[in-house]
C-alpha positions in Angstrom: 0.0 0.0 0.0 1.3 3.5 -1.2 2.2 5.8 1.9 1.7 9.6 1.4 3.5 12.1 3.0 4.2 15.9 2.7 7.9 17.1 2.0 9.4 20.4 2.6 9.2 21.6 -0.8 5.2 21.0 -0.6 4.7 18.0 -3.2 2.9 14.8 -2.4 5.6 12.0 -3.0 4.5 8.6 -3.0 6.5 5.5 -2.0 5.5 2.6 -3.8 5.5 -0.8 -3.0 9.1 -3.0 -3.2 10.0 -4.0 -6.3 9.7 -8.2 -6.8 12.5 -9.9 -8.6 11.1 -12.7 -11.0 13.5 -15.1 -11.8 12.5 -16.8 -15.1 13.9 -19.9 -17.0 14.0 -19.2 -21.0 14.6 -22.3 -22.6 17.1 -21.5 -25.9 16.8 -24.4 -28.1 13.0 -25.5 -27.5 10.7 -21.4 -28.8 7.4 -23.3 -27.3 8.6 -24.5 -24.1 6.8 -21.8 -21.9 9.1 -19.4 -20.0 8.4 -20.4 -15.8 10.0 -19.1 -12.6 13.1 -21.2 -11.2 10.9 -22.5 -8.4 8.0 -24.2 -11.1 10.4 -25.3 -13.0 11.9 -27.4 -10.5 8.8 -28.9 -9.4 7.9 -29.3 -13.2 10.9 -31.2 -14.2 12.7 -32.4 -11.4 16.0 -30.7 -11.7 17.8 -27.5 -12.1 18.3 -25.6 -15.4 21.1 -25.4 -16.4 23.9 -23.5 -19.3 24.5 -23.3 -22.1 20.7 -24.7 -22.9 18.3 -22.7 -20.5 18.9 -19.3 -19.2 17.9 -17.4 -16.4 16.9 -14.2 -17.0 15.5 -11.7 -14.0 12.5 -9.0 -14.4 12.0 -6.4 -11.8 8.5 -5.1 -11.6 5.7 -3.4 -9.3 2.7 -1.9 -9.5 2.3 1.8 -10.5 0.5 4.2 -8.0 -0.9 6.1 -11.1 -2.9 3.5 -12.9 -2.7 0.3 -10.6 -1.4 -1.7 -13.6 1.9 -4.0 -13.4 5.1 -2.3 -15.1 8.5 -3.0 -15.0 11.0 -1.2 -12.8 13.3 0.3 -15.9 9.1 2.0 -17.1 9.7 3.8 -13.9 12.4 6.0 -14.8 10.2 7.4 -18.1 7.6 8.4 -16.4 7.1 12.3 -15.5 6.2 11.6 -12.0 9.4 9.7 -11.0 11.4 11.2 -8.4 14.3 8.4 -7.6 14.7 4.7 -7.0 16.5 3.8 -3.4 17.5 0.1 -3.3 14.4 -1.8 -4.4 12.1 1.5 -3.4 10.8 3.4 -6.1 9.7 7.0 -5.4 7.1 9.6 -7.5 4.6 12.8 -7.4 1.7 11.7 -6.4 -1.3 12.4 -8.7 -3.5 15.6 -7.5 -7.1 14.6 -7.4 -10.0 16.8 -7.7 
């Protein structure tokens, strides 16, 4: 849950949730074996992926405080309401209702 607060220059900043790091196995020889996190994969097929056949690739994402929808951390920095990232913190303006 997004935490308001007032800051000494008088703007609403918003702190939004942590950032989650997916870890997902991309299998590089078979294009319709579905991409999975480390942990399913495991469970799917009994042992660890390994080089030079699967890869693991990581995605950072949250959810924005704008529009509620899922985007990925590196969206964050585009956006016009982004203030900084601290660690896996990300901080923005918070949108003035009326």
């Amino acid at each position: 849950m997004s935490v308001a607060k007032r800051n000494r220059s008088f703007i609403d900043v918003v702190s939004l949730p942590q950032a989650r790091r997916l870890n997902i196995v991309v299998d590089l020889e078979d294009r319709f074996t579905p991409a999975m996190t480390v942990e399913d994969f495991v469970k799917e097929f009994g042992f660890a992926p390994e080089p030079p056949r699967y890869r693991i690739v990581a995605v950072e994402v949250l959810t924005c405080a704008q529009d509620g929808q899922p985007v990925l951390v590196g969206e964050c920095g585009r956006c016009p309401k982004f203030i900084r990232r601290t660690g896996d913190r990300i901080y923005c303006r918070a949108a003035v209702g009326i």
